[in-house]
C-alpha positions as CSV (number, residue, x, y, z in Angstrom):
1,X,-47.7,-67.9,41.9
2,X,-46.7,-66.2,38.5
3,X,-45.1,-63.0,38.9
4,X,-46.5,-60.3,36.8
5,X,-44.7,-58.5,34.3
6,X,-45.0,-54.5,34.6
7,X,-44.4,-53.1,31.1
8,X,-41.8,-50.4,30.6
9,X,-43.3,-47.3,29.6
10,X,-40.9,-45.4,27.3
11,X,-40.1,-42.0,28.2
12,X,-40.9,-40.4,24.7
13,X,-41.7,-36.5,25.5
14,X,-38.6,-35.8,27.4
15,X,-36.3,-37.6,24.5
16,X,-38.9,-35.7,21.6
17,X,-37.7,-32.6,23.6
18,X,-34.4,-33.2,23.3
19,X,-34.3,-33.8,19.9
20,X,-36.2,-30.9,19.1
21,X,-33.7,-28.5,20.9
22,X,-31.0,-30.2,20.0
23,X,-32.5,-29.1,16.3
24,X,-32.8,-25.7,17.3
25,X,-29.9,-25.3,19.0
26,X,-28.4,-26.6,15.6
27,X,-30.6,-24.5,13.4
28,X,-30.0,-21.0,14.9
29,X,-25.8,-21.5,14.8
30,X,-26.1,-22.5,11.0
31,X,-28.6,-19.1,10.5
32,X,-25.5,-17.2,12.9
33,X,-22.9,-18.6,11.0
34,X,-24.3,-17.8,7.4
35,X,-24.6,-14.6,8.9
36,X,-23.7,-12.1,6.0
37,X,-21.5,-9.4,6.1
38,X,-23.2,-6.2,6.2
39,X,-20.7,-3.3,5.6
40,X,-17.0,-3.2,4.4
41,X,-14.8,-0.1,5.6
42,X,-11.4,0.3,4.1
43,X,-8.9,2.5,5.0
44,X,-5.2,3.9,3.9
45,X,-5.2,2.8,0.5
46,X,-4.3,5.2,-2.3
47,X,-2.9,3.2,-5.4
48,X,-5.3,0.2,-4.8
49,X,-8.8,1.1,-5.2
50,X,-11.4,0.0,-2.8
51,X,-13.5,-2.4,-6.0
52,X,-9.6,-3.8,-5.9
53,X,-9.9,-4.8,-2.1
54,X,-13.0,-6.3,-2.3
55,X,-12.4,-8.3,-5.1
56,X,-8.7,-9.7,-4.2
57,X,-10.2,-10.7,-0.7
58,X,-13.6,-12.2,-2.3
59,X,-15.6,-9.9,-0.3
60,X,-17.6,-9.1,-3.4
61,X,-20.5,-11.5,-2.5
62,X,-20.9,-10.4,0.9
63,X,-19.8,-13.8,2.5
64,X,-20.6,-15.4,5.7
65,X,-19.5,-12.9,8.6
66,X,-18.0,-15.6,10.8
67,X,-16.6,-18.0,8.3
68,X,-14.4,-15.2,6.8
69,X,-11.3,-14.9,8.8
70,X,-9.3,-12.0,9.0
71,X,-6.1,-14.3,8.6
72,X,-7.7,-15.4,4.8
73,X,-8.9,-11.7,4.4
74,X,-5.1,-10.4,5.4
75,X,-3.3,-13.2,3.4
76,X,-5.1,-12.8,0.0
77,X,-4.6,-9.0,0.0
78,X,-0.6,-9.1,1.2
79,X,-0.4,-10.5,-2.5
80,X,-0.8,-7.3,-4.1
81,X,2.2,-6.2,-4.9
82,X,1.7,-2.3,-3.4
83,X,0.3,-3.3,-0.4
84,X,2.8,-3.4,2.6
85,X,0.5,-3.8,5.3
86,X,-3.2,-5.5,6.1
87,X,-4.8,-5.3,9.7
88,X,-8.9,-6.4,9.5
89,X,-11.4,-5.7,12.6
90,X,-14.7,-7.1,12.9
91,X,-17.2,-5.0,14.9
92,X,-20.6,-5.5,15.8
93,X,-24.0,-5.5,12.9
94,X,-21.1,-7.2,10.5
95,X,-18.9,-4.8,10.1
96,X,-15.3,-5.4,8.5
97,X,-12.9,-2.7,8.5
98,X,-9.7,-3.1,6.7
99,X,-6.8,-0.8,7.2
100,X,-4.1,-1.1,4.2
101,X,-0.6,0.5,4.6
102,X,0.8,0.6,0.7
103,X,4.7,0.8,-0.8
104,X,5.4,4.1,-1.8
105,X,6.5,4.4,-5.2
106,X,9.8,5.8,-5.5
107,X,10.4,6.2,-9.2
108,X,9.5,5.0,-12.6
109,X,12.7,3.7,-15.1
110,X,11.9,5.3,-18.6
111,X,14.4,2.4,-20.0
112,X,11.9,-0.4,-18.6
113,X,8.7,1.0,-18.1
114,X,8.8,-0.6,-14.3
115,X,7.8,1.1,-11.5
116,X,10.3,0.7,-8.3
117,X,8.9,0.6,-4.9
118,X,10.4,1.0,-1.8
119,X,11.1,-2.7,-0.9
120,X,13.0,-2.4,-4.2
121,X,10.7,-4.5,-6.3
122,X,10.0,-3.5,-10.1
123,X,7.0,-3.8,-11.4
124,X,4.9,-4.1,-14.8
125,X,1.3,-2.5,-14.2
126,X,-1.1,0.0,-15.8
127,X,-1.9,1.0,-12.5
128,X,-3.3,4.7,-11.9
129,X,-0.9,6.1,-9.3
130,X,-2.2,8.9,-7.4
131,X,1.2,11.3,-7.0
132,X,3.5,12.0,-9.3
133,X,6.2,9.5,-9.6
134,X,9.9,11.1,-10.8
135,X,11.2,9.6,-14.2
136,X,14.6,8.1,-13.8
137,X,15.6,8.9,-17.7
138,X,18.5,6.8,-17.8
139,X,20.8,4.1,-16.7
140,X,22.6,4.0,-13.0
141,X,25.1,1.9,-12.3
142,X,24.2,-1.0,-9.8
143,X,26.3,0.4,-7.1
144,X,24.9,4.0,-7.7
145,X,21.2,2.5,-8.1
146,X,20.7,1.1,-4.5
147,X,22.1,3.9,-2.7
148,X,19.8,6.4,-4.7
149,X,16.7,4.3,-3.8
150,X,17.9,4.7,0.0
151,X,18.5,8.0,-0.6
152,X,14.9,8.6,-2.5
153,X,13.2,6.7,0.3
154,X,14.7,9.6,2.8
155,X,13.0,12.3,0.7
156,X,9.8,13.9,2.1
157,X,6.7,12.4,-0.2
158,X,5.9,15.8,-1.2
159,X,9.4,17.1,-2.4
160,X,9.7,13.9,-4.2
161,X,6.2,14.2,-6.0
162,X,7.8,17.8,-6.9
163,X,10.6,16.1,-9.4
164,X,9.4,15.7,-12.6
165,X,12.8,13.5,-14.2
166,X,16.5,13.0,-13.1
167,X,19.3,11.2,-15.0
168,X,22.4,9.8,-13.0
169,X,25.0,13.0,-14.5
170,X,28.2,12.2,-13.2
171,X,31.3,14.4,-14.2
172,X,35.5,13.9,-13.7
173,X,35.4,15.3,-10.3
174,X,31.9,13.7,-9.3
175,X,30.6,9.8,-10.0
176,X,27.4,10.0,-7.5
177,X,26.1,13.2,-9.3
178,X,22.2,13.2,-10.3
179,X,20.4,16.2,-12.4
180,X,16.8,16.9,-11.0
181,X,14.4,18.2,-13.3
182,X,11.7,20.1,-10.8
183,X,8.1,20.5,-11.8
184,X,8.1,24.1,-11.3
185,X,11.1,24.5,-14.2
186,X,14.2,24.6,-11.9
187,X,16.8,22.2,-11.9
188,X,18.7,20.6,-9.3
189,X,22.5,19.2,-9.2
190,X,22.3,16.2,-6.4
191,X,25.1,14.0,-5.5
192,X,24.4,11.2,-3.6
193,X,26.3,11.7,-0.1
194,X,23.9,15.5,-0.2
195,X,20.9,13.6,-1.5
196,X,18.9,14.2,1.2
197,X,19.1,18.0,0.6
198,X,16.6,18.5,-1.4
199,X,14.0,18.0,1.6
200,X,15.2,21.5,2.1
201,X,13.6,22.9,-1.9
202,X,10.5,24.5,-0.7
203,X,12.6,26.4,2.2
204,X,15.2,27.9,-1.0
205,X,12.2,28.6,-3.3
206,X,11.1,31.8,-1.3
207,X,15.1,32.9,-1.1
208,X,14.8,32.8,-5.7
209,X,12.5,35.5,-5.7
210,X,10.4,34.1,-8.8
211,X,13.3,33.4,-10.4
212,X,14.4,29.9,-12.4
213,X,17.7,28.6,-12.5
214,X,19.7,25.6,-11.8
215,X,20.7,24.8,-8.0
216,X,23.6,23.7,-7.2
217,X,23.7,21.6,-4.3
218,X,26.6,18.9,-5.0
219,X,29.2,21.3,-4.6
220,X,28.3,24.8,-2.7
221,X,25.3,25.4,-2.1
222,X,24.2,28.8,-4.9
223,X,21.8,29.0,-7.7
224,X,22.6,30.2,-11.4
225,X,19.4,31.9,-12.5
226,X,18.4,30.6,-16.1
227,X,18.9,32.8,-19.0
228,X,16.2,34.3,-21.0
């Protein structure tokens, strides 16, 4: 007796099913990862401008959300030259919040035009610096040069911003000593082992009674009031 051949129905709904959510499944991650940034908050910066952020970091689009790491974020802005520090967060409705930490600027050499920063780098730039920088006016020996920069990154940011020029002055008895031109028309006589004295100028200034002078603070401490 022949046997009968039963015919193989194929199972096509269940594997139609599967396709479909593997589609969707598919489908909804692509939408989620060309998810767009919504909102960029930046913090701490003072010398770079925010439109400066954005564009160095390539933010100005308003990329993907989850395709934009914080490491490419953090590594395209550490090539700034003022900015010290990068630390990114992303929070929920895709938010980015970047938090710079800049180089202070310590001075600005007349003789080159450069701007010194705190990690001792010189720059070119037509950057708009938002405090005022002190002038060095002249040359300092090499020697004399680094330990002023030590000595200038010890000085509150405020009594710093208060010095309009210096030039490296030394005399016979003194080779460290520095002449401070102050913005408020004093002067000040700085060596470099006392340097860190003139965090102390706005706790003298009430002592001068209105007065302007010269303050001597490399040798004594007194103050020869100016002339008419």
């Amino acid at each position: 007796m022949a046997k009968i051949k039963k015919k193989k129905r194929l199972k096509l709904i269940p594997f139609l099913l599967l396709i479909l959510v593997i589609a969707g499944i598919v489908f909804l991650i692509d939408v989620l990862l060309d998810s767009r940034v919504e909102n960029i908050v930046i913090k701490g910066n003072k010398i770079v401008t925010d439109q400066q952020v954005i564009d160095e970091a390539k933010l100005s689009d308003y990329p993907s959300f989850y395709k934009t790491t914080s490491y490419a974020i953090k590594k395209a802005l550490e090539k700034n030259y003022f900015i010290k520090e990068v630390k990114v967060k992303k929070s929920f409705y895709h938010v980015l919040t970047i938090e710079i930490k800049e180089y202070k600027v310590l001075l600005k050499k007349e003789t080159t035009g450069k701007l010194v920063l705190e990690n001792m780098n010189e720059v070119t730039t037509t950057q708009d610096i938002p405090y005022t920088v002190p002038r060095l006016i002249n040359e300092v020996p090499n020697s004399k040069y680094k330990e002023l920069l030590k000595n200038l990154l010890k000085v509150k940011s405020n009594v710093r911003s208060s010095i309009s020029e210096f030039y490296y002055d030394p005399n016979e008895f003194d080779k460290d000593r520095f002449l401070l031109y102050m913005d408020d028309g004093n002067s000040v006589y700085l060596t470099l082992t006392k340097f860190r004295m003139i965090n102390y100028y706005n706790d003298v200034l009430p002592q001068l009674d209105g007065k302007k002078g010269i303050l001597y603070l490399d040798s004594g401490n007194h103050f020869q009031i100016m002339e008419n």
